[in-house]
C-alpha positions as CSV (number, residue, x, y, z in Angstrom):
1,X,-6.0,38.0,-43.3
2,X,-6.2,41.6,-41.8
3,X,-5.5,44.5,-44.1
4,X,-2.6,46.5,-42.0
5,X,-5.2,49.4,-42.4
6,X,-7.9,48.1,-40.9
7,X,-6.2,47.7,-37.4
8,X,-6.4,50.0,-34.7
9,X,-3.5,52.6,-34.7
10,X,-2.0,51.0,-31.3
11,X,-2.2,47.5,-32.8
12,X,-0.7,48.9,-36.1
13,X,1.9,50.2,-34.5
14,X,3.3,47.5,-32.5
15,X,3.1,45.5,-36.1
16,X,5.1,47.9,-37.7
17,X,7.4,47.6,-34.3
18,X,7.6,43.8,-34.6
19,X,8.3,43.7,-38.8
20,X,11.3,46.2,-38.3
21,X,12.7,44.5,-35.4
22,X,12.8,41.8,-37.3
23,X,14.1,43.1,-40.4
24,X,17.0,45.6,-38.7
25,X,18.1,42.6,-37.0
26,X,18.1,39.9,-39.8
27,X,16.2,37.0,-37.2
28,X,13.5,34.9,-37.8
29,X,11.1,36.7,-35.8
30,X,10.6,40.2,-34.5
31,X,7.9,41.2,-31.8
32,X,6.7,43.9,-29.8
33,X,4.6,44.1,-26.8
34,X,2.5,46.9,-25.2
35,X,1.9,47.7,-21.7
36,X,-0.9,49.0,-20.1
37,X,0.5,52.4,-20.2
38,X,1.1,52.7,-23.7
39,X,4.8,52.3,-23.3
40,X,6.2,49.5,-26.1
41,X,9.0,46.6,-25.9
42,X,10.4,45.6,-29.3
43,X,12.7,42.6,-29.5
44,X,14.2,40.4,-31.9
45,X,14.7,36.4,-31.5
46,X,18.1,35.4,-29.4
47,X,19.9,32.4,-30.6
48,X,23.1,32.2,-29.2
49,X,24.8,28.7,-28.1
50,X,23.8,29.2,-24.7
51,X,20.2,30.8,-24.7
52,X,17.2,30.6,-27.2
53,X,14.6,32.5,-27.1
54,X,11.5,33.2,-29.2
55,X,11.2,37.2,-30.3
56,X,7.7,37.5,-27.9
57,X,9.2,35.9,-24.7
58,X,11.9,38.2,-25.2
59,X,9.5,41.1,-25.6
60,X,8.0,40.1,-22.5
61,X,11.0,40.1,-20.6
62,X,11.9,43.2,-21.4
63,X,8.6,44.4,-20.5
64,X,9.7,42.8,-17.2
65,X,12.7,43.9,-16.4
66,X,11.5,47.6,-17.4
67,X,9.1,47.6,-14.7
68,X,5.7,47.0,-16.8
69,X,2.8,45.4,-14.8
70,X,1.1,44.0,-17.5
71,X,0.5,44.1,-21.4
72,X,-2.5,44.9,-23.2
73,X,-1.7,43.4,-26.7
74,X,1.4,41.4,-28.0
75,X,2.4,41.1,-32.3
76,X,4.8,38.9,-33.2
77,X,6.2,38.8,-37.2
78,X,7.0,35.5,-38.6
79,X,6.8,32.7,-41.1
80,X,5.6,30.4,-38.5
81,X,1.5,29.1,-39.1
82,X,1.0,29.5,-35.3
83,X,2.2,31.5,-32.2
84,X,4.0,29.2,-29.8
85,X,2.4,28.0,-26.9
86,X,5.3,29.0,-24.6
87,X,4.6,32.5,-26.4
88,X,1.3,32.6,-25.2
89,X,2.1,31.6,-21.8
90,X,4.8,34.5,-21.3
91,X,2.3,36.7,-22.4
92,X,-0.2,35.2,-20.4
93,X,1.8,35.7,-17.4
94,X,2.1,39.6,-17.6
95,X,-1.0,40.2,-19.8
96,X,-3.4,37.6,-18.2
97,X,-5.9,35.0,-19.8
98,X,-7.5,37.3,-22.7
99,X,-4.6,39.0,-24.1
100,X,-4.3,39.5,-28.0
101,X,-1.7,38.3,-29.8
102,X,-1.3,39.2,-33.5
103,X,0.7,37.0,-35.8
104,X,1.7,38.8,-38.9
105,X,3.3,38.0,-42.2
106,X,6.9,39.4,-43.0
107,X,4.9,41.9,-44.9
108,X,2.4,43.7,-42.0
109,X,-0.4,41.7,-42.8
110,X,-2.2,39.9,-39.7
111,X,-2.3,36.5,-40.7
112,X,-4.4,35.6,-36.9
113,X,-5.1,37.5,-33.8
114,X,-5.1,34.9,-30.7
115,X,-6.1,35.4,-26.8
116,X,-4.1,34.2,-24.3
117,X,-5.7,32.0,-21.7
């Protein structure tokens, strides 16, 4: 694990970002994506009968649809042991191979910081 503390302020923040997404909105997940102007995405998983989708993918497409060109660092908050694949490939896809993606606990805590690629 990753004290909260230890990370660097940017990464921090976009925990902090993720964990209150996720707990203002009461989902499983909460997430939040930077680009690589500083500028932040925060999103919240979508599960409605029609459409599904993870808290990061829907991070990234807002990052998307906002005009960003690419990310420099994703965090996702969850109970889950791993980030999903198809989490890693959305943010593969704006961020390119190399990306880091934080997974932390409900709490803040980093749990595991994966590239991309």
């Amino acid at each position: 694990m990753t004290e909260s503390s230890a990370l660097d302020p940017e990464d921090r923040k976009i925990v902090t970002l993720a964990r209150s997404a996720r707990a203002r909105n009461g989902v499983p997940e909460g997430a939040a994506v930077r680009d690589d102007t500083g500028r932040t995405y925060v999103a919240g998983s979508v599960e409605l009968p029609s459409l599904r989708l993870s808290a990061l993918r829907t991070a990234v497409a807002m990052a998307v649809a906002s005009g960003a060109r690419s990310l420099e660092a994703a965090a996702v908050v969850s109970d889950a042991e791993a980030v999903a694949a198809e989490d890693l490939a959305a943010v593969a896809d704006l961020g390119g191979a190399g990306t880091p993606v934080l997974l932390a606990s409900v709490d803040g805590s980093v749990r595991a910081t994966v590239s991309t690629g």
